[in-house]
C-alpha positions in Angstrom: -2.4 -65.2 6.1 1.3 -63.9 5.0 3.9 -66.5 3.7 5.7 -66.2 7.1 2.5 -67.1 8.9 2.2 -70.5 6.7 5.9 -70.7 6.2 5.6 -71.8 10.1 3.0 -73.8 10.6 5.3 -76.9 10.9 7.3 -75.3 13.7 6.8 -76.4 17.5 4.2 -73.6 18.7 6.7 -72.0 21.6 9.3 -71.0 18.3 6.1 -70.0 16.1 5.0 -67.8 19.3 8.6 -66.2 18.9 8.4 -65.2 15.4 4.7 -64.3 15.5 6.1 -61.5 17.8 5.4 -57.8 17.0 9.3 -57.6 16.0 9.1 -54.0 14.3 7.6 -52.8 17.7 10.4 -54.1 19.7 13.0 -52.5 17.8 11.4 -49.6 18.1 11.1 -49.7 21.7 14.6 -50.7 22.1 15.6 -47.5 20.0 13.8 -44.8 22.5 14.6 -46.7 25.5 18.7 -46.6 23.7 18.1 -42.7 23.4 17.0 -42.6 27.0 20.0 -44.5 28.1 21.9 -42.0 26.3 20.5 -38.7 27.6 20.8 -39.7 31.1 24.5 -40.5 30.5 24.4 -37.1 29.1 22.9 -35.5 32.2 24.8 -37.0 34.4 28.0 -35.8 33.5 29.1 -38.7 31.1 28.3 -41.1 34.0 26.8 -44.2 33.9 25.6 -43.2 37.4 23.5 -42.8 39.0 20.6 -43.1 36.2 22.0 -44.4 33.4 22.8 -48.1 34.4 20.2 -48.8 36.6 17.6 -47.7 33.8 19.8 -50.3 31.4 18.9 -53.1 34.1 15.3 -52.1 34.8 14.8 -52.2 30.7 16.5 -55.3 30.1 13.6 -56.7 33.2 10.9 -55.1 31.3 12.1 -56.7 27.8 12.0 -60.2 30.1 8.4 -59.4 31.4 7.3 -58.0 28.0 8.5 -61.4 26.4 7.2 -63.7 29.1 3.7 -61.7 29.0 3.7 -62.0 25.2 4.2 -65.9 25.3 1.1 -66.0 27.8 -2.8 -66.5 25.8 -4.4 -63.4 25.5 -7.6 -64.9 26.7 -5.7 -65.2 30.0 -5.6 -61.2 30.7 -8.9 -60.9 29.8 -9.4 -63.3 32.7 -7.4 -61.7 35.3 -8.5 -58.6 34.5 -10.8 -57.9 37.4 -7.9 -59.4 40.0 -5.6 -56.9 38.1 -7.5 -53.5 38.4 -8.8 -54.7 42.4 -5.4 -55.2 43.2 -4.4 -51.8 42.0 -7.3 -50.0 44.2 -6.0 -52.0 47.2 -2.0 -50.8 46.6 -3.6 -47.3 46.0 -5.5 -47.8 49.7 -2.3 -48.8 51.2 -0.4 -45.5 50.0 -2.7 -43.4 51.1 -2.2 -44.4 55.0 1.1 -46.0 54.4 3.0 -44.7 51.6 6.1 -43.1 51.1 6.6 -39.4 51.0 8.8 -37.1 48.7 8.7 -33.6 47.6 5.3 -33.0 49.3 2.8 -36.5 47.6 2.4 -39.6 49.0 3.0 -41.8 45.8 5.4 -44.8 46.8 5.6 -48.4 48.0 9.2 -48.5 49.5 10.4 -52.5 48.3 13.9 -52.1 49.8 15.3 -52.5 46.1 13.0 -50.0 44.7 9.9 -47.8 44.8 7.0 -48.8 43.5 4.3 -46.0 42.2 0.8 -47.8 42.0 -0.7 -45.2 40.0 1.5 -46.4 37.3 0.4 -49.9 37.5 -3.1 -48.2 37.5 -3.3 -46.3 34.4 -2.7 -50.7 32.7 -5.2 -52.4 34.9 -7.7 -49.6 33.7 -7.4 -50.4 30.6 -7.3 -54.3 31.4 -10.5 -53.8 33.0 -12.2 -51.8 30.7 -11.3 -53.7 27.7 -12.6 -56.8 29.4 -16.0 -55.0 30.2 -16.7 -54.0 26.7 -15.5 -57.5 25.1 -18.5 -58.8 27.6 -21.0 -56.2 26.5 -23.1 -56.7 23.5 -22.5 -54.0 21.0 -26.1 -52.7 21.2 -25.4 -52.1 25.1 -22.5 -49.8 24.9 -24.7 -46.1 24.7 -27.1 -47.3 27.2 -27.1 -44.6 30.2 -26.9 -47.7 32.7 -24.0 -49.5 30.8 -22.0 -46.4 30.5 -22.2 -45.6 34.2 -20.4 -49.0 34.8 -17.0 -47.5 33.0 -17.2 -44.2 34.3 -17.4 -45.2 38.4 -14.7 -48.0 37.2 -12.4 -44.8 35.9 -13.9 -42.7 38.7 -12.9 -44.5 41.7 -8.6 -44.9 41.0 -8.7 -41.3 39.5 -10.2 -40.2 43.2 -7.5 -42.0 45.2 -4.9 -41.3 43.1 -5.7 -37.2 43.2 -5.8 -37.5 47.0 -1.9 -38.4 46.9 -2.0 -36.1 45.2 -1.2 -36.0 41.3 -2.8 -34.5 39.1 -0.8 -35.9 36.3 -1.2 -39.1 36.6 -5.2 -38.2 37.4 -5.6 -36.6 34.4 -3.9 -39.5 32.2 -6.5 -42.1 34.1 -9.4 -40.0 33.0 -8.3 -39.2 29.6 -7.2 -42.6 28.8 -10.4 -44.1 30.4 -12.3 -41.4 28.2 -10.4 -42.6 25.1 -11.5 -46.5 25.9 -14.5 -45.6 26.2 -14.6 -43.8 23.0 -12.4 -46.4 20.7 -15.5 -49.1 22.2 -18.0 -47.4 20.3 -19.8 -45.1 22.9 -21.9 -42.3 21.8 -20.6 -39.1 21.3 -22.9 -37.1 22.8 -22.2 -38.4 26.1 -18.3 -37.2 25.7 -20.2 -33.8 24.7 -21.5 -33.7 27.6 -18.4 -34.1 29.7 -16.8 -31.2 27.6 -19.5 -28.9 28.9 -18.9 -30.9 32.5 -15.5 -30.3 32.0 -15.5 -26.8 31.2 -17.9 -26.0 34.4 -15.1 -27.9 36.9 -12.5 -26.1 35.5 -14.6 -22.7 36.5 -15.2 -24.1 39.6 -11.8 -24.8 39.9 -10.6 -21.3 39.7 -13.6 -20.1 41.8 -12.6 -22.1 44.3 -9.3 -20.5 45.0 -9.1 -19.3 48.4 -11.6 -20.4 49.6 -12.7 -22.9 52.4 -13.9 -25.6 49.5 -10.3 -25.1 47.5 -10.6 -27.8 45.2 -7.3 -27.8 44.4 -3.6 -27.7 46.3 -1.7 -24.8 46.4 1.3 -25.5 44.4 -1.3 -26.9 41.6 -2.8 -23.4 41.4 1.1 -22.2 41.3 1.1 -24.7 38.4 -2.0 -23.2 36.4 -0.3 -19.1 37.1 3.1 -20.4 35.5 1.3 -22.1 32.9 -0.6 -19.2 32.0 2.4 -16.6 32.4 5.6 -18.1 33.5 7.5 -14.2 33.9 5.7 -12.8 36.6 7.8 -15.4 38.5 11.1 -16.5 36.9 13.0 -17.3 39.6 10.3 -18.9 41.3 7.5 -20.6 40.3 7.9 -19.9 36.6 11.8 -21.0 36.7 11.0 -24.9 35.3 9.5 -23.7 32.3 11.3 -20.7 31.9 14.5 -22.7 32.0 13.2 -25.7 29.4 12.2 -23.1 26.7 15.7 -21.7 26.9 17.2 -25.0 26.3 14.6 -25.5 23.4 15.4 -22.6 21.9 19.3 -22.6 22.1 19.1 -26.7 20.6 18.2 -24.9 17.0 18.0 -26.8 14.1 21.0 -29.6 15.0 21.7 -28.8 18.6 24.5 -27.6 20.7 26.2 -31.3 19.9 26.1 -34.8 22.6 26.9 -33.5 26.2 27.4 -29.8 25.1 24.0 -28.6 26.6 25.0 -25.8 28.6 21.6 -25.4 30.6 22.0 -29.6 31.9 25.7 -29.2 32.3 25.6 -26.0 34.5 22.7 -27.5 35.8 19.9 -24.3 35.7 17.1 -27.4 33.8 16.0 -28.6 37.0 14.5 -32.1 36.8 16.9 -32.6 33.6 16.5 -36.7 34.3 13.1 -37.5 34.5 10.3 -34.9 33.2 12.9 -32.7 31.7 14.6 -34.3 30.1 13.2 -33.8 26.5 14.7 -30.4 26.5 18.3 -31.9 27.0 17.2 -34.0 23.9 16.1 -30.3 22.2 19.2 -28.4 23.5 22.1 -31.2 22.2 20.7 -33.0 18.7 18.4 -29.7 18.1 14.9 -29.9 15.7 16.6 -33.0 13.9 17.0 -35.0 17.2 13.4 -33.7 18.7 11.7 -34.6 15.8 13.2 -37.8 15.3 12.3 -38.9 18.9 9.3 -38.1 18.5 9.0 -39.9 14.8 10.0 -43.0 16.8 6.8 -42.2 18.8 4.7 -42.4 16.1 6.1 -45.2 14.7 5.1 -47.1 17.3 1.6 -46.2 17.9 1.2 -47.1 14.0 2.5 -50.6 14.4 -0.1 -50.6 17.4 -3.2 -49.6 15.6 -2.0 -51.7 12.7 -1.6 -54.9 14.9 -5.2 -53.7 16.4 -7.1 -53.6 13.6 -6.0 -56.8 11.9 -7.3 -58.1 15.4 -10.5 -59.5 14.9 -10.7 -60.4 19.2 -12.5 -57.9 20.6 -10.6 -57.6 24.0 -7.0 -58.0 22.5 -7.7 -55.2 19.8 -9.3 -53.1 22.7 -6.2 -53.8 24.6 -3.5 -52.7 22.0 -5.2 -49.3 21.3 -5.6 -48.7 24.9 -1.9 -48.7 25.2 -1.3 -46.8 22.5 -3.7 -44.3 23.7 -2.2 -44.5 27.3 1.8 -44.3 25.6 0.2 -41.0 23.5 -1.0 -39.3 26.3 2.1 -40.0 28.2 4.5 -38.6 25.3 2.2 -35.7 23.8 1.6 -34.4 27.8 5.1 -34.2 28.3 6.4 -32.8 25.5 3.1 -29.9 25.5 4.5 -29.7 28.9 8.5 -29.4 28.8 7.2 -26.7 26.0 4.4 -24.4 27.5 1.8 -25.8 26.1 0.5 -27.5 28.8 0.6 -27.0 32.6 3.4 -28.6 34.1 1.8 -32.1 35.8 4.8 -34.7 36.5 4.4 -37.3 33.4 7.6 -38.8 32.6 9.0 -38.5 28.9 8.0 -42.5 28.1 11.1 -44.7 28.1 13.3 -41.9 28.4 12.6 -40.3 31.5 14.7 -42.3 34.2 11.8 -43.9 36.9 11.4 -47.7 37.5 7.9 -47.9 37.6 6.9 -46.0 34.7 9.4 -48.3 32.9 8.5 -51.7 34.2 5.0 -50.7 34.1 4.9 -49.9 30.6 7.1 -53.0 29.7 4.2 -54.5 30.9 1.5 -52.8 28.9 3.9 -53.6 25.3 3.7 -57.5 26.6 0.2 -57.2 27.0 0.3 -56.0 23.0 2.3 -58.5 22.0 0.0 -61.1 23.9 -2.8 -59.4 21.4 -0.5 -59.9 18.4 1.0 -63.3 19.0 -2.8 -64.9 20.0 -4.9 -62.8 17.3 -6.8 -65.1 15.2 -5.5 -66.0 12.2 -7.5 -67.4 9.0 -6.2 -70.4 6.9 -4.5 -70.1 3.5 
């Protein structure tokens, strides 16, 4: 136990859960989510509007729901976790007949004072879930082909709905973060092999389908996969996103073109500059420095994660914690491979930067549900 652990043991238990809070991991999240508030100024012409205020108020919410979570037993999650992830299939159910539509996918709930995307509130409950499962399951259990179906039809069956919206993105962070779960729980690796061989036969099938009657696959994603693979044979067209962010990458440099001097955001040729863009504005004003700093933040915070993890000795809260961090990794690392060509372009916001509502609240969320871990872990006596 640390001297500030001891030091407290005399204080009421509601001001000891206070300062038993992850503190480092807040400031940290306050710092990106201060860079985002920032850039979306930046994109908006030195406006506060329309993005940059409303993502101010929807952070300050999520710092209320990541406090009030944290203050909440951790044994308590692991409880509702079942509630949690059903709940999420039955939003999922009711924006596939009654969602709302934009730019061609059925992904929202319309509230009045917001949308709400359910897929984001999936990629948590997943975790929820999963973590939950494994803290139940004996250790011996976890490689048995019967145990390890469990998991997969529990990853399986959101990932389905939410590709039928569809979104591929946010399909291919369910899976990967459900694979990664699956993986931190102690699962065997030959069964991950065998996905990597599964994997590598879909993605074949994908390509065969093309055209076909049994397309597995829309359109515009296959228009995703040609730009990905050679953005010039369409510059203006398909290929104009990422033809457009690696020009702004490239003209940042080392230090950048300086705050609100990005000519490709000003004169507006970055489309989606304000949500999963918006890393290259980042690139093309502060430059190398202010990319790599952003992204040294990042990592920051998935090692106060993993630290708080594995000084965790409950099961489900450690579980919990690196599931986050997994799921805030691939969010980050997808985007960026992205905005940069190394990836096909998918839709995953830039994580507290990109300006959305649910992917903020939502991962506000997720951080309380780490500092629930933190604040509850058990500690040993001096």
């Amino acid at each position: 136990m640390s001297y500030l652990e001891y030091s407290v043991q005399t204080v009421p238990s509601g001001f000891r859960k206070i300062l038993f809070l992850n503190w480092p991991l807040i400031l940290l999240l306050c710092a990106v989510a201060g860079i985002g508030f920032l850039m979306l100024y930046s994109v908006a012409g030195g406006s506060l509007s329309p993005w940059a205020e409303p993502q101010m108020k929807r952070f300050a919410f999520g710092l209320f729901l990541m406090f009030s979570i944290g203050m909440v037993p951790i044994w308590f999650w692991r409880n509702v976790a079942g509630l949690a992830y059903g709940v999420s299939l039955l939003l999922l159910l009711f924006v596939k007949y009654f969602g709302v539509t934009g730019m061609g996918a059925q992904r929202w709930i319309d509230l009045g004072f917001m949308r709400l995307q359910p897929s984001e509130l999936t990629k948590i409950t997943l975790v929820m879930l999963l973590a939950a499962y494994y803290d139940w399951l004996s250790v011996e259990k976890t490689s048995r082909p019967v145990w390890v179906a469990i998991p997969l039809a529990i990853i399986f069956l959101p990932t389905l709905l939410v590709l039928s919206q569809p979104d591929l993105g946010t399909s291919i962070l369910l899976t990967a973060g459900g694979g990664l779960m699956m993986f931190l729980a102690g699962v065997h690796w030959l069964y991950f092999a065998v996905v990597i061989i599964l994997g590598a036969v879909t993605i074949y099938g994908i390509f065969a389908s093309r055209g076909t009657d049994w397309q597995l696959l829309k359109d515009y994603q296959y228009r995703r996969i040609d730009t990905f693979i050679d953005p010039a044979n369409d510059p203006l067209g398909a290929g104009y996103h990422i033809t457009q962010s690696k020009i702004a990458l490239g003209s940042g440099g080392w230090s950048g073109r300086g705050y609100m001097q990005g000519t490709q955001s000003r004169l507006n040729f970055l489309p989606e500059k304000h949500t999963d863009f918006i890393f290259t504005t980042l690139a093309e004003e502060f430059g190398f420095v202010g990319a790599f700093s952003l992204l040294a933040l990042y990592g920051l915070i998935l090692f106060f994660c993993i630290t708080s993890a594995l000084k965790n000795r409950d099961r489900f809260g450690s579980l919990v914690t690196l599931g986050v961090a997994a799921t805030f990794f691939l969010f980050f690392a997808i985007n960026m491979s992205m905005v940069m060509g190394l990836a096909p372009v998918v839709g995953v916001p830039l994580p507290l930067v990109s300006w959305g509502g649910s992917a903020m609240l939502v991962l506000m969320v997720a951080f309380g549900l780490v500092q629930s871990a933190h604040v509850h872990r058990p500690r040993g006596k001096r």
